[in-house]
C-alpha positions in Angstrom: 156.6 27.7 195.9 156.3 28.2 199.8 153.3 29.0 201.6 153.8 33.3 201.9 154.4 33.5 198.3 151.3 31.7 197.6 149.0 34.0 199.9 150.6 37.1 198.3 149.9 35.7 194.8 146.6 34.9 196.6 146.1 38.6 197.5 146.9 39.9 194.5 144.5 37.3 191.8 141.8 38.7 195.0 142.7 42.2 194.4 142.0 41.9 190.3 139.1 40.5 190.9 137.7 43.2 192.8 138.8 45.4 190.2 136.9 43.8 187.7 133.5 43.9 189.9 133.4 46.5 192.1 132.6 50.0 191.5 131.7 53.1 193.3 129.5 56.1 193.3 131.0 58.5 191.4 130.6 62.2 193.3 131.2 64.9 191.2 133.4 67.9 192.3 135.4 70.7 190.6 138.8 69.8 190.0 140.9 69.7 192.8 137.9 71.5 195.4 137.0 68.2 196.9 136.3 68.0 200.0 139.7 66.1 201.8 137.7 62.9 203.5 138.7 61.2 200.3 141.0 60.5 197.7 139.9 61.9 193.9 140.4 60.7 190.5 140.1 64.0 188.4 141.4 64.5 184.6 143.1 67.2 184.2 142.4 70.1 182.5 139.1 69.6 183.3 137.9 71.8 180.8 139.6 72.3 177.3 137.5 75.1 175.3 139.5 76.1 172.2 138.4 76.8 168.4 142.0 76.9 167.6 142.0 73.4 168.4 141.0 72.3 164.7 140.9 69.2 163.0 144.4 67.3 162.9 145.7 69.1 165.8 146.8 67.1 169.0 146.7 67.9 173.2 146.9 66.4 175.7 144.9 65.4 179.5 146.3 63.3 182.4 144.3 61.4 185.2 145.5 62.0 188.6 144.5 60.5 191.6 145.2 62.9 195.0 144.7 62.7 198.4 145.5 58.8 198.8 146.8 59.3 202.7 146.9 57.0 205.8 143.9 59.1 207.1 141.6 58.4 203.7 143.4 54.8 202.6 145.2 53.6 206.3 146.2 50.4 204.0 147.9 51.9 201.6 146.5 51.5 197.7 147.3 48.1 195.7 145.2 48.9 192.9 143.6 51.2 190.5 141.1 50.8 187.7 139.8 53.6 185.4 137.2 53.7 182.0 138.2 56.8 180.0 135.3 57.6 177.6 134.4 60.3 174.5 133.1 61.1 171.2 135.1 59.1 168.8 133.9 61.3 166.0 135.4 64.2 167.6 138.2 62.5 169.0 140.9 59.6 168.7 142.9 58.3 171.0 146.8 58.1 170.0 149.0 57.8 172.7 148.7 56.7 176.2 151.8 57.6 178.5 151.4 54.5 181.5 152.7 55.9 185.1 151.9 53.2 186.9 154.7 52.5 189.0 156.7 55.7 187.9 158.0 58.5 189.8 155.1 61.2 189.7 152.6 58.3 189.1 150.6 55.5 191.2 151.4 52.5 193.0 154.5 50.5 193.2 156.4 48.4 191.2 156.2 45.2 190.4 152.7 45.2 189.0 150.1 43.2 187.2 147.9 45.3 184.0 145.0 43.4 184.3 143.4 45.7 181.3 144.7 47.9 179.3 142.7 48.1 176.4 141.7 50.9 173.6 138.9 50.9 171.5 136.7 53.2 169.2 135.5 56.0 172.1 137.4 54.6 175.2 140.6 53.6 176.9 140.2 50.9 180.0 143.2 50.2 182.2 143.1 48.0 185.3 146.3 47.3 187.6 147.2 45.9 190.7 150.6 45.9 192.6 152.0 42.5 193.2 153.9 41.4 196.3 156.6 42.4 197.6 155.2 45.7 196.1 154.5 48.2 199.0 151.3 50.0 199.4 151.0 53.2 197.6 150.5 56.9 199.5 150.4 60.4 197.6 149.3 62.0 194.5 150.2 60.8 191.5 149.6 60.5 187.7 148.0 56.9 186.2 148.2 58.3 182.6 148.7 60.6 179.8 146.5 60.5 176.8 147.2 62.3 173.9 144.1 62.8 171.8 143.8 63.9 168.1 141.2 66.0 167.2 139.0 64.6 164.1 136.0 67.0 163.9 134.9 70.3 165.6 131.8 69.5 168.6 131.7 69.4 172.2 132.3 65.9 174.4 133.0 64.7 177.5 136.6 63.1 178.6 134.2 61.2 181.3 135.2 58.5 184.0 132.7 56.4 182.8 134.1 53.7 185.6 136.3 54.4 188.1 137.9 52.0 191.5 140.7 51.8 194.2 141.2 49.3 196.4 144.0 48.9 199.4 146.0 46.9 200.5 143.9 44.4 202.2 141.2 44.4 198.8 138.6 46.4 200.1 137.2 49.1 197.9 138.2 52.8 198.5 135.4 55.4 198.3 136.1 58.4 195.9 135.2 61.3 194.6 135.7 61.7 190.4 135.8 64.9 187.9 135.5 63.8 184.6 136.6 66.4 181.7 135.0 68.5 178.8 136.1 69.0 175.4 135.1 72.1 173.6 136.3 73.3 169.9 132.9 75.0 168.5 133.5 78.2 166.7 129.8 78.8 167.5 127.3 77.5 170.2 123.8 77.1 168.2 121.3 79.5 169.6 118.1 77.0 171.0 115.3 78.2 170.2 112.1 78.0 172.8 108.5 78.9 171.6 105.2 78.1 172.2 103.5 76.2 169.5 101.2 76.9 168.5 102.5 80.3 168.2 98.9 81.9 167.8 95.4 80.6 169.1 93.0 82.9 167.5 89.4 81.3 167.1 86.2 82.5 168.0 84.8 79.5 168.2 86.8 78.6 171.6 84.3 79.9 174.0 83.9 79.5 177.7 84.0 76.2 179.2 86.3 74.6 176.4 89.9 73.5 176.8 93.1 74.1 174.2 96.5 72.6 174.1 99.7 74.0 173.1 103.4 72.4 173.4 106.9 74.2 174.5 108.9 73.3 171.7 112.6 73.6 172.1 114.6 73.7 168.7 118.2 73.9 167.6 119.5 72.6 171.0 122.9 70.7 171.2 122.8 68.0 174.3 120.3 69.3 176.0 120.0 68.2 179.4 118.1 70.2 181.7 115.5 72.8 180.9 113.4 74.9 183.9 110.8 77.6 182.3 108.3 79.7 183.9 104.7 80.1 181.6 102.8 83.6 182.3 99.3 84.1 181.3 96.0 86.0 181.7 94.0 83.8 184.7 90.8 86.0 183.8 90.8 84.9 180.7 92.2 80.6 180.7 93.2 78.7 183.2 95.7 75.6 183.5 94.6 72.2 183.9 97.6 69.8 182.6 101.1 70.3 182.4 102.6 66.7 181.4 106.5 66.5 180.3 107.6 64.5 177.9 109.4 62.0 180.3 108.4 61.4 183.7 109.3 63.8 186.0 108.2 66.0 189.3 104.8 68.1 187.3 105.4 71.8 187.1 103.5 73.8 189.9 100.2 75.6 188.7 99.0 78.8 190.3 95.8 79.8 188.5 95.6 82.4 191.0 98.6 84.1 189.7 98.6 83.0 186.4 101.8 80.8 186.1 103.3 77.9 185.8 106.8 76.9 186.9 108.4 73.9 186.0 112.3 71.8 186.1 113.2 69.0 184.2 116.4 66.8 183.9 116.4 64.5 180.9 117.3 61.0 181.2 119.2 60.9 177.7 120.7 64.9 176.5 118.7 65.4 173.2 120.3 66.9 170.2 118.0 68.8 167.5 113.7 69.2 168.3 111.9 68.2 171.3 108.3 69.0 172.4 109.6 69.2 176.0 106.0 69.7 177.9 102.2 69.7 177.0 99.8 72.2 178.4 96.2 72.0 178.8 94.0 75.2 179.5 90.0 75.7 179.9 88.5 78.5 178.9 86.7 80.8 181.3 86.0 84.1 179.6 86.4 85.2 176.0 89.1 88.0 175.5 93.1 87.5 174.5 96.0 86.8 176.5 100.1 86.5 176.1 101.7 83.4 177.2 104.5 84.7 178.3 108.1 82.8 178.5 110.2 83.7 181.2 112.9 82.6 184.1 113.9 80.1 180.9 117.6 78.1 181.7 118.9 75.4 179.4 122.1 73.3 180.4 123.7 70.8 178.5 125.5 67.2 179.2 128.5 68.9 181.4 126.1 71.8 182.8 127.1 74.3 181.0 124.3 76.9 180.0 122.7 76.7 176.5 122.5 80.7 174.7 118.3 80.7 173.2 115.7 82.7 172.3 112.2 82.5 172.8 109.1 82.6 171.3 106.0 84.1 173.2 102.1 82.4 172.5 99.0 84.5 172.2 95.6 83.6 172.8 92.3 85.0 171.2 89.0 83.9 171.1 87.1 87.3 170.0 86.6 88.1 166.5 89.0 90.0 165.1 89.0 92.4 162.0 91.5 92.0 159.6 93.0 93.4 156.0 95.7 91.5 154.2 96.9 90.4 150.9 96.2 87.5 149.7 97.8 85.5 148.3 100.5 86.3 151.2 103.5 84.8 149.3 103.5 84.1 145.0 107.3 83.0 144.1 106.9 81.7 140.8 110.5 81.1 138.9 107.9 80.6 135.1 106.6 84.0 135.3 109.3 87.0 133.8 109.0 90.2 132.4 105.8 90.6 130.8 103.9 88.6 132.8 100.7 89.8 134.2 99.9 89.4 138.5 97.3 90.3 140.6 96.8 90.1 144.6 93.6 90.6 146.1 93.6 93.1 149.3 90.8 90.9 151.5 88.4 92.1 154.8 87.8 90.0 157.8 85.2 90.0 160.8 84.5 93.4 160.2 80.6 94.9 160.4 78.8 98.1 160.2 82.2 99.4 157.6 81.5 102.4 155.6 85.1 103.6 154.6 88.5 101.6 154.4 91.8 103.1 153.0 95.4 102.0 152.8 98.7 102.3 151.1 100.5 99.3 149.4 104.3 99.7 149.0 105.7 97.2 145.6 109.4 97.0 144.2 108.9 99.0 141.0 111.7 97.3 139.2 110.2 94.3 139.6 106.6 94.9 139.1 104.4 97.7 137.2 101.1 98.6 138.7 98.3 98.2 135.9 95.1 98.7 138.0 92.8 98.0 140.4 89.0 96.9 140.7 86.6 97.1 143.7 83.9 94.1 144.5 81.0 95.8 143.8 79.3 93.0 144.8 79.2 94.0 148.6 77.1 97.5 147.9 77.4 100.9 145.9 81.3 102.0 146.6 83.5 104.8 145.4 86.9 104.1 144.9 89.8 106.7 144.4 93.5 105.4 143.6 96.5 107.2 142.7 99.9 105.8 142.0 103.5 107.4 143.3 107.1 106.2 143.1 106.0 102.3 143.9 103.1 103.1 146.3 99.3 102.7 145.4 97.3 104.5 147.7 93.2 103.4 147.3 90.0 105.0 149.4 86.7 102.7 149.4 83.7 105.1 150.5 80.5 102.4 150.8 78.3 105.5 150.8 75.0 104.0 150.0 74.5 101.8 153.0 78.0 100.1 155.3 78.6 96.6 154.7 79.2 93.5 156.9 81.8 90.9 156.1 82.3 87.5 158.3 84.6 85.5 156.4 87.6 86.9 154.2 86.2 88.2 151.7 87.7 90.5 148.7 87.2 94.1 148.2 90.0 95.0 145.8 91.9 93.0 142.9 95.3 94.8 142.1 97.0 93.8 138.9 100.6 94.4 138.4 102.5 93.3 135.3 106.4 91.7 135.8 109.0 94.1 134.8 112.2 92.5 136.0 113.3 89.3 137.8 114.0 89.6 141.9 111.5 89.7 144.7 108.9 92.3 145.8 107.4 93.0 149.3 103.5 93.7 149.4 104.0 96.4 152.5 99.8 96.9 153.3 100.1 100.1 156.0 98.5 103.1 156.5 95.4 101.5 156.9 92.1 103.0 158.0 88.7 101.5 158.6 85.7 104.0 159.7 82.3 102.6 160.9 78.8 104.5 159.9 79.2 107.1 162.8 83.0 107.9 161.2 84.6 105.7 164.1 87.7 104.0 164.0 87.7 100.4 163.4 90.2 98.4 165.4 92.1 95.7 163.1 95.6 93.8 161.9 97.2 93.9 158.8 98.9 91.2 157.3 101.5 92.1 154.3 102.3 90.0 150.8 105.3 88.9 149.5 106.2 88.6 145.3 109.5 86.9 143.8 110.1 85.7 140.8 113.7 83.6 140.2 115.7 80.8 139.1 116.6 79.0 142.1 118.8 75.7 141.5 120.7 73.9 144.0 123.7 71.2 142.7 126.0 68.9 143.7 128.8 69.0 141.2 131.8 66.8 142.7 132.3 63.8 145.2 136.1 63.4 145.3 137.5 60.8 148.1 141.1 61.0 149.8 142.5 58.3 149.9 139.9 56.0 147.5 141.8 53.1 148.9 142.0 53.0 152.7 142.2 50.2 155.4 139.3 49.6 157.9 138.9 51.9 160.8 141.2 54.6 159.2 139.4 58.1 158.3 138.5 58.6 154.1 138.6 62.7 153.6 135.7 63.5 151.6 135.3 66.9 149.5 131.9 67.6 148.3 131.4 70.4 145.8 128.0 72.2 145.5 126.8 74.6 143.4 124.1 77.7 144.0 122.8 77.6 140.2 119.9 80.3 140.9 119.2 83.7 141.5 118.9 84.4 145.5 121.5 83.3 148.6 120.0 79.8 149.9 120.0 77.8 152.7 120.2 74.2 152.2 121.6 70.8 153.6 124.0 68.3 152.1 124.2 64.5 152.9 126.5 62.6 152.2 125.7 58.3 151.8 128.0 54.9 150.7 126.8 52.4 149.4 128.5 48.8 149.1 129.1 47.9 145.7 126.0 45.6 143.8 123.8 46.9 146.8 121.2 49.3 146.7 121.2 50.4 150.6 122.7 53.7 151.3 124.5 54.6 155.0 124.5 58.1 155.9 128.6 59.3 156.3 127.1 62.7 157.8 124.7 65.6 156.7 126.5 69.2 156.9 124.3 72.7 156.8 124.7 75.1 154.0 124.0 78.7 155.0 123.7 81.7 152.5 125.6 80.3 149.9 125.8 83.3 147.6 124.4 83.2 144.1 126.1 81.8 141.5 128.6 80.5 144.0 130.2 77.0 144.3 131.4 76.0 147.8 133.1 72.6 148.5 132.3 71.2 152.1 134.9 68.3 153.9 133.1 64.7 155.6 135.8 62.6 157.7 134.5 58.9 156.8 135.2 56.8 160.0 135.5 53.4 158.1 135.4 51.3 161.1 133.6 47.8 161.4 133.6 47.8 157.3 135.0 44.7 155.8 138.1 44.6 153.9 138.4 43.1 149.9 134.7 45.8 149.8 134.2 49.0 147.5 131.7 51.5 148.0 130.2 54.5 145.8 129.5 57.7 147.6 126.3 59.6 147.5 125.6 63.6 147.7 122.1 64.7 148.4 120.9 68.4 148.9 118.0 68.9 150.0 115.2 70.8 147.2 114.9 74.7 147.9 111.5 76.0 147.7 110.3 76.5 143.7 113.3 74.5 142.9 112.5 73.1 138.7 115.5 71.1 138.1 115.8 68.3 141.1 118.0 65.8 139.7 121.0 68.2 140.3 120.4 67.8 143.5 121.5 64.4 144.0 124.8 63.8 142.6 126.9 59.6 142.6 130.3 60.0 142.5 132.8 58.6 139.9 135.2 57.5 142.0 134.6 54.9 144.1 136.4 54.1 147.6 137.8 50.6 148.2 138.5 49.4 151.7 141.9 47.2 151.4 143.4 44.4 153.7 145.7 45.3 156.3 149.4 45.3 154.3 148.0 45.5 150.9 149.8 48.6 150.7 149.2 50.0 146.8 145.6 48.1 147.0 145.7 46.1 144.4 144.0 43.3 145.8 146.8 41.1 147.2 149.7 41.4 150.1 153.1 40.9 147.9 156.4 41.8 147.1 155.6 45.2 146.1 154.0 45.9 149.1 157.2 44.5 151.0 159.3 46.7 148.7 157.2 49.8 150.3 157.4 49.2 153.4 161.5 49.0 153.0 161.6 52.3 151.2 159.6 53.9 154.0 161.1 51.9 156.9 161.7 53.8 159.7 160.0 57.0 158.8 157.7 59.5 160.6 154.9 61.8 159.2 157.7 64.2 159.7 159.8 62.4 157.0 160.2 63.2 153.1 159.8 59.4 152.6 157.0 59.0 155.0 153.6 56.5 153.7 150.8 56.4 155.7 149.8 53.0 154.2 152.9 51.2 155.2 152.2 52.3 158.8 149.9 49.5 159.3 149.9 49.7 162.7 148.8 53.0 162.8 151.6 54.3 165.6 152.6 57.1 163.8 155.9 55.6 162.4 157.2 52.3 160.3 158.6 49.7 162.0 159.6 46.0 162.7 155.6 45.4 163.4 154.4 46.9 160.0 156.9 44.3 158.1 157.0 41.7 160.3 152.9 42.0 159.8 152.9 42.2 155.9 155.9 39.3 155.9 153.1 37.4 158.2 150.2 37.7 155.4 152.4 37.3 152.2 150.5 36.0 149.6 147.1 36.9 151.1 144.6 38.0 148.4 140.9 39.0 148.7 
């Protein structure tokens, strides 16, 4: 070898190392609106947002590189490395189109593919030109990936490492524009609310302090949140506003009544967070809103988040009320026949000598029998009448007004069942007069009356293909069942569990909504198998989660007959050992496509998408293996 050839080999082992150990910051910009100081590594489209994109179908992204002139790389590029990154249970990788050293691509040939590597979730190429290669100028393509889609979500196609260097092995600054994948049909709806929702207690006078959390709910990689709080400064003041991480504290203006607050999130949160803690001391008594307002959401790629919110209200006076109590009886024993009775109750209310109201019921569900007064609080005269499902009841206390602190009952109702289904308890049209025939200020507060069968079921657990290799995907159908009377909402998870062990993974937990009564609905969980051994058989496990009243549970959880077994690569019909038959299969199918009449996915033991030379020569290689 003579000396220049050894300095360019030189070079070029310099150049991979760099590759390997040098990165830079990575500046994000909107495809192709960089600023032109520097060359960019975007992937392109940068933003793929299609529901028709549904499981099984395929696209496809490239990475470019642009601007690489003698004014932003004067040495020319040598070298390129990039980290490709995403969901792997959205996506899978299956097929990368290399353009190194191709027209429309990068660099020049020869070259040296120091990495070029795909696992579960990322693809990671690193390549250098090799002398007499010349430096590289232009824009250009380092690959095509063609993705398949395995489950509907959102993910990034991110950059998760990126470098250039030149021809003399220094390190090229960059600008990079990672890419978003987007096949929701729907975009959950966050919802943000104070909670406590209500603060009403008349023991929280002047001079002590209350907490309450913003609670964000049903968000889907949540990244940054910003809120304004609105409130009453005559009546509470802020002390504390803490986030949940650290972060810059919200501004306080107790002169204005607000608070104002930004927050980026150091990992995007998926599901419930109580994002911030508020502390307020009490300076007067009265009742105040706490109003949310100015409220933005963004997720992982900074798109905004759709939400609702919740307001908070605060109230430390006494306050009157009439409800029914109880508020809610669902009670699937009781049918036609059965007697009921509610109780209409009085709260905080003083100096009362007349109180009358209307209750609305679902005649077809219940009969009104009759009603008593508590003539325990004083001499009362009660009139009632009765009209197309609305009792209607006056309460004169004409020998001397009462005075009630805690709830206390002035009227039982009784009702008898006559049909099964639910009932509202509607309490309006209420009146409350003091002694001098003045109205009394209160809130009413209505019941609720159901009686039903309400049974939730798993019926069927049927796997596709029961006998799979490692790392491919197991189509699971899961068949439940809405046994009962009323349209419920439940969830359904799904478990394995390794046969002779008792320990049960979780496969994925899908949300039922509304199933319909009487109606069966079968639900589909893709079963990534990777990292599971081969020569191993699971059971799979349904679980739906118990509806309120629910009777009969064990329904609810549901181990399937058929068990799946994960095989060894080239045990084609799985049964346990790699021999002639399987070599037989392979022959039969050889050459085929998915496209093909002849075509078996469990000869394609490579996984390319076609059998081959590899798939035999790889079953010929493990002849005679058995678990």
């Amino acid at each position: 070898m003579n000396i220049n050839s050894a300095k360019k080999n030189i070079l070029a082992l310099t150049i991979l190392l760099l590759l390997t150990t040098t990165a830079t910051p990575l500046l994000i910009n909107p495809a192709k609106a960089f600023p032109g100081d520097q060359p960019a590594i975007i992937v392109e489209p940068q933003s793929i947002k299609d529901p028709t994109l549904e499981p099984n179908t395929t696209f496809q992204i490239e990475v470019n590189l642009y601007n690489a002139t003698t004014e932003t790389v004067p040495n020319g590029l040598y070298g390129v490395e990039i980290k490709l990154t995403w969901n792997p249970d959205i996506l899978e990788l299956i097929g990368i189109n290399f353009k190194i050293g191709e027209a429309g691509g990068v660099l020049n040939s020869p070259y040296f593919a120091a990495k070029n590597e795909t696992t579960t979730g990322m693809y990671w190429t690193a390549v250098s030109s090799l002398p007499p290669a010349e430096p590289w100028w232009g824009d250009g393509t380092i690959i095509k990936a063609t993705f398949k889609v395995l489950s509907r979500g959102k993910t990034g196609i991110t950059l998760e490492f990126t470098d250039i260097v030149d021809a003399a092995a220094t390190p090229i600054p960059h600008y990079t524009q990672s890419g978003i994948f987007d096949n929701r049909l729907t975009i959950p709806t966050a919802q943000v609310k104070i909670n406590p929702e209500q603060i009403v207690d008349s023991s929280l006078t002047p001079c002590k302090n209350f907490t309450i959390n913003i609670t964000i709910q049903n968000a889907e990689n949540l990244a940054q949140f910003s809120f304004k709080l609105e409130y009453n400064p005559q009546i509470i003041e802020a002390t504390e506003a803490n986030w949940t991480e650290e972060a810059t504290p919200p501004t306080i203006d107790n002169t204005l009544g607000t608070i104002q607050g930004s927050i980026t999130l150091s990992e995007p949160i998926t599901g419930e967070i109580d994002i911030i803690t508020i502390k307020f001391h009490i300076i007067e008594t009265g009742e105040t809103t706490l109003h949310l307002t100015e409220i933005t959401l963004t997720d992982a790629w900074g798109d905004p988040l759709p939400y609702e919110t919740t307001d908070g209200y605060f109230n430390n006076m006494l306050i009157t009320r009439i409800f029914v109590y109880p508020p809610e009886l669902i009670d699937p024993e009781l049918g036609p026949g059965s007697p009921v009775q509610f109780e209409i109750r009085l709260e905080n209310t003083f100096d009362l000598y007349f109180c009358s109201f209307k209750l609305a019921y679902n005649s077809e569900v219940i009969e009104y029998t009759g009603a008593i007064a508590n003539t325990s609080l004083g001499l009362v005269k009660m009139r009632q009448a009765v009209h197309d499902g609305i009792i209607q009841i006056n309460l004169t206390y004409y020998d001397t007004p009462i005075n009630i602190g805690p709830q206390t009952t002035i009227v039982t109702i009784y009702f008898q069942v006559s049909g099964y289904g639910s009932s509202p308890l509607d309490l309006h049209e209420t009146q409350l007069l003091n002694s001098e025939l003045e109205p009394i200020s209160h809130q009413t507060e209505d019941g609720f009356f159901m009686t039903v069968i309400r049974d939730i079921a798993i019926l069927e657990i049927i796997p596709h293909p029961n006998k799979v290799y490692p790392n491919r995907i197991v189509e699971i159908n899961v068949t439940v069942a809405n046994l009962g009377g009323i349209a419920e909402n439940f969830n359904v998870s799904l478990y394995y569990i390794p046969l002779g062990s008792t320990e049960e993974n979780p496969i994925g937990t899908q949300q039922i909504t509304d199933l319909p009564a009487g109606e069966n609905l079968t639900i589909t969980f893709l079963w990534n198998t990777t990292g599971l051994q081969p020569c191993t058989t699971h059971t799979l496990k349904a679980v739906a989660t118990e509806v309120p009243f629910e009777l009969n549970t064990e329904n609810n959880i549901l181990t399937g007959e058929q068990t799946v077994k994960i095989k060894m690569i080239g045990d084609i019909d799985g049964n346990g050992e790699i021999g002639l038959t399987d070599l037989v299969i392979i022959a039969q199918a050889f050459s085929s496509t998915p496209e093909d009449p002849g075509w078996n996915p469990d000869a394609d033991l490579d996984n390319d998408g076609k059998i081959g030379l590899t798939d035999l020569v790889t079953c010929g290689y493990l002849y005679g293996t058995t678990c």
